[in-house]
Each structure stands twice: as C-alpha cells, then as structure tokens.
C-alpha positions, 0 to 999 in steps of 0.5 A, spaced: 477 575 490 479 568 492 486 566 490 490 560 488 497 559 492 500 553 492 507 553 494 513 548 490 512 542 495 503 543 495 504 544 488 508 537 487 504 533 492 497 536 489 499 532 483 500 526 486 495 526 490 491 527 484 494 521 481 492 515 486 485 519 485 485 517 479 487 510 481 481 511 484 475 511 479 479 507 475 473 501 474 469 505 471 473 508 466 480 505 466 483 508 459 482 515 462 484 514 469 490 510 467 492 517 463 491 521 467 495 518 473 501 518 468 500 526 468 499 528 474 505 523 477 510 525 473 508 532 474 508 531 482 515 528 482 518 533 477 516 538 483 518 533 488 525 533 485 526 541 483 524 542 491 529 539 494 534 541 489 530 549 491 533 547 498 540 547 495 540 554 492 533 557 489 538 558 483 539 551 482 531 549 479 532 555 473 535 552 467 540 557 465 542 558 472 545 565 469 539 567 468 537 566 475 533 572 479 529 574 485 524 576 481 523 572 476 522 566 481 517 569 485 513 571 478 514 564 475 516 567 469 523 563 467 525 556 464 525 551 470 530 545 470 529 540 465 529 533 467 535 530 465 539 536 468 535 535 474 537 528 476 545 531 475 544 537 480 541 532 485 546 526 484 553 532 483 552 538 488 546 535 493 549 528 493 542 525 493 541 518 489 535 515 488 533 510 482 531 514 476 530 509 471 522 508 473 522 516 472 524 516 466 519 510 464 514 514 466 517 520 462 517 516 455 510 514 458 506 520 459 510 524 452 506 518 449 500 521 453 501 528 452 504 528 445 503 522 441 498 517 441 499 510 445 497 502 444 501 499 451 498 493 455 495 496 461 499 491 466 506 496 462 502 502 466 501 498 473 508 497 473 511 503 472 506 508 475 506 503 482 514 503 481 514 510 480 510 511 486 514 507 491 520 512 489 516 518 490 514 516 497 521 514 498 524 520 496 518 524 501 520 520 507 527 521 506 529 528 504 522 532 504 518 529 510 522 532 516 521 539 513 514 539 511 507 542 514 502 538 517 497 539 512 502 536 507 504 530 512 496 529 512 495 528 504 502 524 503 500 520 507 492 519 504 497 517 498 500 512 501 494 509 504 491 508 497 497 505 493 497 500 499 489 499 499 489 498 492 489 491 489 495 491 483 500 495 488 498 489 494 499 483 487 506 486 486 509 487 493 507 479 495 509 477 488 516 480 489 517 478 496 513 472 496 521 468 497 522 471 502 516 471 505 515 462 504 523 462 507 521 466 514 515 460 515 520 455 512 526 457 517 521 456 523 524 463 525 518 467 524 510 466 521 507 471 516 500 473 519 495 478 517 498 486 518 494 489 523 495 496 518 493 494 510 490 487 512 495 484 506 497 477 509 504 479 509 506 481 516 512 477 519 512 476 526 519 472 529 521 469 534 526 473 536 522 478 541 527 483 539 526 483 533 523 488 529 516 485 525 515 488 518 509 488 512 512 486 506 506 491 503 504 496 507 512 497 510 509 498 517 514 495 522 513 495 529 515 490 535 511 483 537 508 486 542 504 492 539 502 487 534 499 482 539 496 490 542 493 491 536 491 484 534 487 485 542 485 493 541 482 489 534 478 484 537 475 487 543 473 493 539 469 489 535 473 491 529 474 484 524 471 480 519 467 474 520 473 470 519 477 472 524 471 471 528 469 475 533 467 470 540 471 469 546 476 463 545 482 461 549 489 466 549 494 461 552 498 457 548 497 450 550 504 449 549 507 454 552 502 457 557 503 464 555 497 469 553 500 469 546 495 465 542 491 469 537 486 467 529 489 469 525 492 466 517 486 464 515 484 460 507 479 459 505 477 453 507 481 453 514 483 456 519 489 456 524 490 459 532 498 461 532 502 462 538 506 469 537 512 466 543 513 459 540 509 459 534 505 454 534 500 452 531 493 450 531 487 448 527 481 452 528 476 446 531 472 443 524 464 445 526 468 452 526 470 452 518 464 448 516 461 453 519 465 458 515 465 454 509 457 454 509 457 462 510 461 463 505 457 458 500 450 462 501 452 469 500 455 466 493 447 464 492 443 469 491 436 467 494 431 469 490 425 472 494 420 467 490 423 461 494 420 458 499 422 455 505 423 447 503 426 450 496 432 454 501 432 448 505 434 444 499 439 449 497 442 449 504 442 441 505 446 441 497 451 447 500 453 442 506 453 435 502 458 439 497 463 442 503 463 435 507 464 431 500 
C-alpha cells in the first residue's frame, strides 16, 4: 500500500508549486488555467501562513483554541484557523507583519471561483495572482526558509524560477521600476544591462565597486565583479544568443584601459560595448548591426521550398535595401 504524507509546510508549498504550474499551460487554455492557479495559491498560502503560526504553539492553528488536542492534530479532525484570525494571531502574538491586502483579493477572487460565477478581465487576475506571489516567496525567504528540508528549498526555488521567466511577471516589475531604472542611467552612477540570471534587461550595475548590483525582476543581487564573471563563464561557454555574439573582441576599455569592457544592452537595431569601471559606451561597429538586422529580417520570412535561387536572391537585396533606406 502506498501512502500519501505531506506535512503542513510540503502540503502549502505543493499548492503553490501547482499554481506557477498552472501558469505554465496557460496558452492553451487560460480560463482553466487562470482558476486553478487562483486555488491552489490561495490554499498554498493559507498553509504558508498556519505553518509559521504552527511554529508559535501547535494550538495556535485550531479555531477555537479550547478545543485544542494532541490527537486531533495528528488526526486532522478539527476546524483550523479562519483567515482573518490567522492574520491576527500572526501580527498580535508572532509580531509577523506582511501585507495582506493582495491575499485578501485573491481570497474574494477564488470565492468567486469556488462558490459563484465570474466575469473579470484577465489582466485583474495577472495582478493579484503575481502580487500574491511575491508575498508568498517574501514570507518563504523571511520566516520559513531557514528551517526548511532541501527538498522544500529545491520546489520553492522551481517556483520562483518560473514567476521570473514568466513574461506578465517580468512586464510588471519593469513597469514599476522603470523610474527608477532610467534615474540610475540619467545620474551617470551606474547602467541597466542584462541580468546574467533571468536575462530581463534590468540588472543595475554602478559605479561605485563597493556597491552591491541588483535585478530589478529576478532580485539576484551580487557584486560588479561576479557579474563581469558571469558575463565571461557566459561567453566562453558558449552559452548566449545571436546578439550577444559569440566571436572574440577586444575586452579593454578604450578609455580606461581596464579589461572591463563587455556586449551587452542590445535593441534591435543597435548594439553597444559598456565599459563596467568607467562606464562608457561604445556603438557596436555598423557592418555588425546590418548583419544583425539582415538575420533578423529573414527569419521573420518564411522561405518557401518552391523558390528558386534568383527568387531568394531578390528577397535578400529587398531586406537590405529596406534595413539601409
């Protein structure tokens, strides 16, 4: 006979990992999707939260905590802890305070699912379910992390790994911090670049070698000299995108002499070298980003297999003609 254990804290990270899962197949079907990331977030976080008042007093997650026995824990039998009285034992006797309004959408939101019927905007759901997300994953990192198993550390990190990949999540976070992002390029303090961990164009690099670089997506923080590590492990290994090119060129800043120069920031059309000491910047060299633009145009062609040479030929000369003119 097999048997199905989970424990409190398994039990609310399998819902959430379920949720992002959802996430997941939402092109093929986003009404069922959408609902059922709904429901197993809120159910994950609900569990997320009794876990970390569990860890105050076991009695503490019963609603009527007269009622409160050894057995009926074990068992299961008993009335756990509505949400509103959850929220108030976390904030009066563990003096945990989070922000609980996104939960509290996502409450109404899956009541609707649950009990009702519905007729909301898809982006209404984005928003809360990515909101309620990053609190979940806050409240992990803060208060359940350090005395969690391996195995729960590994699927929490899964789920994090897939809100940052998943493009609505990435949308909103350059949304929000697309301010503060332009101010740190403005000041001439520092450059946003591509992060060497979600690949979003939101890592700040500064000036300042002492001072920490962050991801305004992923939240990776780590110093300008891991990053330019990275950004070498990256080319060497082989592992980067036809824009970031993967041919030698010459590392040496030709302002400061140091061997800080790196591709990076690239558009669509054009292509920079960035110094990460002095920050400057140079153009990538024009036959590069014709180049660029020509590998672009094509593979937004389909070439049928009925075409003959002179007829790929023409196709090719009009792409060119376009890019330059």
């Amino acid at each position: 006979m097999v048997n199905i254990k989970l424990n409190l804290l398994d039990n609310g990270i399998d819902y959430i990992y379920e949720s992002v899962r959802s996430m997941l197949k939402i092109p093929t079907n986003p009404q069922h999707s959408w609902k059922y990331s709904v429901l197993h977030l809120f159910s994950g976080i609900e569990l997320l939260l009794k876990e970390k008042l569990k860890q105050e007093h076991w009695s503490l997650i019963f609603q009527d905590v007269r009622e409160a026995n050894l057995d009926k824990l074990k068992s299961g039998d008993f009335v756990s802890v509505y949400h509103e009285e959850l929220i108030k034992r976390l904030k009066n006797i563990s003096q945990i305070t989070f922000n609980d309004e996104p939960i509290k959408k996502l409450q109404k939101l899956r009541n609707k699912f649950e009990h009702f019927e519905i007729n909301i905007s898809l982006e209404v759901i984005q928003d809360i379910v990515i909101e309620v997300l990053e609190e979940a994953i806050n409240f992990w990192e803060e208060h359940l992390k350090d005395v969690s198993t391996d195995s729960q550390k590994e699927k929490f990190e899964i789920i994090n790994s897939v809100l940052i990949e998943f493009e609505v999540y990435q949308n909103k976070k350059l949304n929000k911090f697309e301010k503060v992002m332009n101010e740190i390029e403005k000041s001439g303090n520092g450059l946003i670049l591509v992060c060497t961990n979600c690949f979003s164009l939101s890592f700040a690099v500064f000036k300042d070698d002492e001072k920490k670089c962050k991801c305004f997506v992923c939240n990776e923080t780590y110093s300008k000299n891991d990053y330019l590590k990275n950004i070498r492990n990256l080319e060497e290994s082989g592992e980067v995108s036809l824009l970031w090119r993967d041919d030698p060129y010459d590392r040496n800043c030709s302002i400061c002499h140091k061997e800080t120069r790196i591709r990076n920031k690239f558009t669509d059309e054009i292509s920079f070298y960035w110094c990460l000491n002095c920050l400057n910047r140079e153009e990538l060299d024009p036959e590069f980003n014709l180049t660029a633009s020509i590998l672009r145009s094509i593979a937004n062609h389909s070439l049928e297999d009925t075409m003959t040479q002179e007829q790929i030929s023409q196709l090719l000369q009009n792409l060119v003609e376009d890019i330059i003119n």
